[in-house]
Each structure stands twice: as structure tokens, then as C-alpha cells.
N, C-alpha and C positions, 0 to 999 in steps of 0.2 A: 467604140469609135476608132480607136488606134491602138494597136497591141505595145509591149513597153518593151516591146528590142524596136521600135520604129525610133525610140531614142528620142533625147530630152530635144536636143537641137533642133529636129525634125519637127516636134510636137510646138515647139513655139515656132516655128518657123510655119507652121499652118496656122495658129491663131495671127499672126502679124500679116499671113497674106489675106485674111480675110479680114481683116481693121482696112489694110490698103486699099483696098476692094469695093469701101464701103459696108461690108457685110458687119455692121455694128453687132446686133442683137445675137446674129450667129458665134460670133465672135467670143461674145458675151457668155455663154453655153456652154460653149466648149469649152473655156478658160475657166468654168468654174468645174468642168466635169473631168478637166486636167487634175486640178488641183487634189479634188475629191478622190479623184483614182490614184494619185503618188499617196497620199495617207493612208487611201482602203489598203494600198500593196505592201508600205511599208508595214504597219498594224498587223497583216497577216504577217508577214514575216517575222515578228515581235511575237506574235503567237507561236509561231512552229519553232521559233526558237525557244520556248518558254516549254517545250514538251508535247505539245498537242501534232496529232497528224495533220499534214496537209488539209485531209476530208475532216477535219474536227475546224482546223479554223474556216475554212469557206464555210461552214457552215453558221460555224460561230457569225461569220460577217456577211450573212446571206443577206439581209433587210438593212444595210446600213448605210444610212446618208450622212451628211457632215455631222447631223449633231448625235446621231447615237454612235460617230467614229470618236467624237469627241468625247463621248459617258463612257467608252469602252475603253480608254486609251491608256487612263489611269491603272485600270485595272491589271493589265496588261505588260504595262512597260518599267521595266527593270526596277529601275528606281521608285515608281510608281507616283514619276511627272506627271503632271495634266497637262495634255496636249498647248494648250496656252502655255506653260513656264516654259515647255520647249522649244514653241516657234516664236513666243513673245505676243505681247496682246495687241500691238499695232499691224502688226502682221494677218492675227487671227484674225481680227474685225475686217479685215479687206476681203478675204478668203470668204466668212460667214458674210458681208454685205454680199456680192457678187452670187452668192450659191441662193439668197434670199429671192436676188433677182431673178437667177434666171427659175426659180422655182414659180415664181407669180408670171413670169412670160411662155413656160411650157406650160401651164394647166391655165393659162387664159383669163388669168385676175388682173394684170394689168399689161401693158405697157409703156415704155421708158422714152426718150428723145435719145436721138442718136452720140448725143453728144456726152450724154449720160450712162449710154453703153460703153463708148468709146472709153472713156475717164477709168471707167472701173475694170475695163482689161486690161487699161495698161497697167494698174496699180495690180491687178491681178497678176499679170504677166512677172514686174517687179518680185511678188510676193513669194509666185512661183520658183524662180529663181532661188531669193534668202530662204524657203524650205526645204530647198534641194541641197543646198549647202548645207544647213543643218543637221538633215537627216543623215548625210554622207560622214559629216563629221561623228555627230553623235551614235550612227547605229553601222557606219560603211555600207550602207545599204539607202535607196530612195523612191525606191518602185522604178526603177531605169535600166534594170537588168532580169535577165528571169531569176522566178522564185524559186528559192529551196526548196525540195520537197521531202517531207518526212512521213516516210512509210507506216513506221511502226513507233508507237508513243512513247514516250521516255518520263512519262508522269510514273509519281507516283515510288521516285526511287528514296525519299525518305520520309515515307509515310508517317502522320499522325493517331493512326487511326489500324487497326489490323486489319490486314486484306486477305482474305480467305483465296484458296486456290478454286475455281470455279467448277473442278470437279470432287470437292471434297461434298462430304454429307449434311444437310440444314437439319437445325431443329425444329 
């Protein structure tokens, strides 16, 4: 939808003209596809900083919607927070209501009132915002800048395990 040097301000400043607009449900979509895409960016970033290549984490996050960002996040992140203790559960729940939404309004299972749209981007928009903060605080990072990239893998520097040189002999 919008690349992430288009910048946080810009990106809510196109959900709010489309709320002014009337464009509820649109609104709605984006606001949840905002949110979803500051996590996937940051998450990767948590990855390539944990050792993997750039092409190791897209990959890693090739298939990932809110909730397997959520099962991945633990895994992944330093301390090994669950995405919940990080942004807080009132927060979480606004984020997954909204992403529930607009998932039943693009594959065509329901429909919402306008006013119901409206509600949940602004809480959206709100939530957007205290994620950003968080993220910045906690990683100086929030998917709002380009991504690191890491060429070559840095795993692997205090093995458990013995790693054979790949041109040595197998038995």
C-alpha cells in the first residue's frame, strides 16, 4: 500500500482523510494493514538482528498475518516477550479486533455499519500510535525507517553443537 520512508505521519494522515471522507470500511483496512505492517517490519528487524540474513528473515515472515506475527514474536525477541507483555493487552485486543474485521470484509463473510468502522480506526489509529512509541522505545526501531540489511549470517558464533567445515569428508 505505502512504502515505510512514506513515514508514520503521512500513513495516518491517509487513514484520517479517508474516516473524513466517509470511506469507513476502507479506512478500516488500511488501519489494520498499517498496524500489521509496523509489527511484520519491526519482527523482521528483531530477526536480522538476532543473526539471520535479510533473505533468511523474509523468508521466515513470508506467510505472516497478525496471529502467526504474534506466535513468531516470542520466539524471536530478546527477552523472549510475547508480543502482548510488549504492547499491553488493551492495546493488543484493538489491533486483533480490527485485523478480525477487516479480514471478514475482504474475503466477503460480513459486513460492518459505518459507525462501527469508524469506532475501531480510531481506536486503531490511538493504538497505532502507543505501538510506535513502544517499539521506538523498546527496540529504537518501529518499521518507520528502512530496514537493516544483513548480508551474510552472524548465527551460529557460539555453537552447541559442532559444525563441520562444508568441504571436509562425511562418513
Amino acid at each position: 500500500m505505502y512504502p515505510p520512508t512514506l513515514g508514520f505521519e503521512q500513513a495516518k494522515q491517509r487513514i484520517k482523510s479517508l474516516v473524513d471522507n466517509g470511506f469507513y470500511s476502507e479506512a478500516l483496512v488500511t488501519s489494520a494493514f498499517t498496524a500489521e505492517k509496523m509489527l511484520r517490519r519491526t519482527l523482521r528487524q528483531i530477526i536480522v538482528s538476532a543473526g539471520f540474513t535479510s533473505k533468511h528473515a523474509d523468508e521466515l515472515l513470508s506467510n505472516s498475518g497478525l496471529q502467526a506475527i504474534k506466535k513468531q514474536w516470542v520466539v524471536y525477541e530478546p527477552n523472549h516477550k510475547t508480543l502482548v507483555q510488549i504492547v499491553g493487552n488493551d492495546i493488543w485486543q484493538k489491533i486483533e479486533k480490527t485485523s478480525q474485521m477487516r479480514n471478514k470484509l475482504i474475503h466477503g463473510v460480513r459486513t460492518y455499519k459505518d459507525e462501527d468502522c469508524k469506532k475501531n480506526v480510531e481506536d486503531t489509529l490511538d493504538a497505532i500510535f502507543k505501538i510506535k512509541q513502544i517499539l521506538d522505545r523498546r527496540y529504537g526501531y518501529s518499521g518507520w525507517s528502512r530496514l537493516a540489511i544483513r548480508r551474510k549470517s552472524k548465527l551460529h558464533f557460539d555453537p552447541k553443537v559442532r559444525i563441520e567445515d562444508s568441504n571436509s569428508e562425511s562418513l
